[in-house]
C-alpha positions in Angstrom: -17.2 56.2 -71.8 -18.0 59.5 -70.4 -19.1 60.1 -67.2 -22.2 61.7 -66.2 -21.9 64.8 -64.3 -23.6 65.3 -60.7 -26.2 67.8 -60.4 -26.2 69.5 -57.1 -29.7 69.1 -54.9 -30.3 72.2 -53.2 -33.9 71.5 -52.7 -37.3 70.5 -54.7 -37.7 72.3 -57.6 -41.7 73.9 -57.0 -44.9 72.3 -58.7 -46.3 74.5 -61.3 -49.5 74.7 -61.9 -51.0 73.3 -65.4 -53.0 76.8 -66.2 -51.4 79.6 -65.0 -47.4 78.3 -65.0 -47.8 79.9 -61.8 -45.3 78.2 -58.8 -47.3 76.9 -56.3 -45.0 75.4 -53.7 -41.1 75.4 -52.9 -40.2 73.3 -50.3 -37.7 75.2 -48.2 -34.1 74.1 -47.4 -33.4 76.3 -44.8 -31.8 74.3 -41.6 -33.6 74.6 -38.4 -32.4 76.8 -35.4 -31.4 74.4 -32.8 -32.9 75.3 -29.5 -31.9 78.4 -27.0 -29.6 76.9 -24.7 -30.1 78.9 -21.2 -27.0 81.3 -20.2 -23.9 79.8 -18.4 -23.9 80.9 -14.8 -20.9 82.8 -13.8 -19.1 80.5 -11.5 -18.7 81.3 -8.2 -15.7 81.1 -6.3 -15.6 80.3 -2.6 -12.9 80.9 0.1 -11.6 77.6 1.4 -13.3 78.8 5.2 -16.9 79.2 3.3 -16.2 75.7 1.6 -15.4 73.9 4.9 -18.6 75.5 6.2 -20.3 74.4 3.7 -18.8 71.2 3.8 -19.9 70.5 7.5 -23.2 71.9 7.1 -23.5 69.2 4.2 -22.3 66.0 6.4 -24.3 67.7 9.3 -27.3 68.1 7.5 -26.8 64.2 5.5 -26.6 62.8 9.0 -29.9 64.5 10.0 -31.2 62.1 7.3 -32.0 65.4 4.9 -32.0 64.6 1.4 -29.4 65.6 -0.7 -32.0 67.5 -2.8 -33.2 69.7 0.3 -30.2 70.5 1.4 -29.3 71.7 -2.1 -32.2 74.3 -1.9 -31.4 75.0 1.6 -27.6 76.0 1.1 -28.2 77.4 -2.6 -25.5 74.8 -4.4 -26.7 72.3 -7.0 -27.5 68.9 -5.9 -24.4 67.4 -7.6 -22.4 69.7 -5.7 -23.3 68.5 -2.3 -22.7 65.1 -3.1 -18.4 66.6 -3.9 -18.6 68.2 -0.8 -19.7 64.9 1.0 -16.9 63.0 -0.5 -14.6 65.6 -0.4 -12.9 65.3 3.3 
C-alpha cells in the first residue's frame, strides 16, 4: 500500500468567479502583530541614605493612615514598591 502524500495548507485557495475566471477573494494567512508593549523604564538606582528616607517617609506616611496608593503618587515609586519598603526593615 502506498501512502498518500500530505499537501501543505498555506491558506484558502480564492473563489473564482463562474464568468470571468476572475479571483475574487484570498483569504490572507498573514499572522497578526501582537500589541505594542510600552518601553521598559530605565531603572533607577538609589543610594542606601535616599532608600532609608524613603523608607521612613513610607512607615511615617502608612501610620498617618495614607493609602499605599497616595503615597506612591506622592513619593514618585510604584505602589508595589512601597509595600518592599514597608517590609523591608
Amino acid at each position: 500500500m502506498a501512502k498518500k502524500a500530505k499537501k501543505k495548507v498555506t491558506g484558502k485557495a480564492g473563489t473564482t468567479s463562474k464568468k470571468t475566471r476572475k479571483v475574487i477573494a484570498v483569504k490572507s494567512m498573514k499572522a497578526k502583530k501582537p500589541a505594542a508593549k510600552k518601553p521598559a523604564r530605565k531603572a533607577t538606582r538609589r543610594s542606601s541614605a535616599d532608600v532609608a528616607k524613603l523608607q521612613k517617609a513610607v512607615i511615617k506616611g502608612l501610620k498617618a493612615g495614607k493609602s499605599a496608593e497616595a503615597l506612591a503618587a506622592e513619593l514618585g515609586v510604584s505602589r508595589p514598591y512601597i509595600y518592599v519598603l514597608k517590609n523591608k526593615g
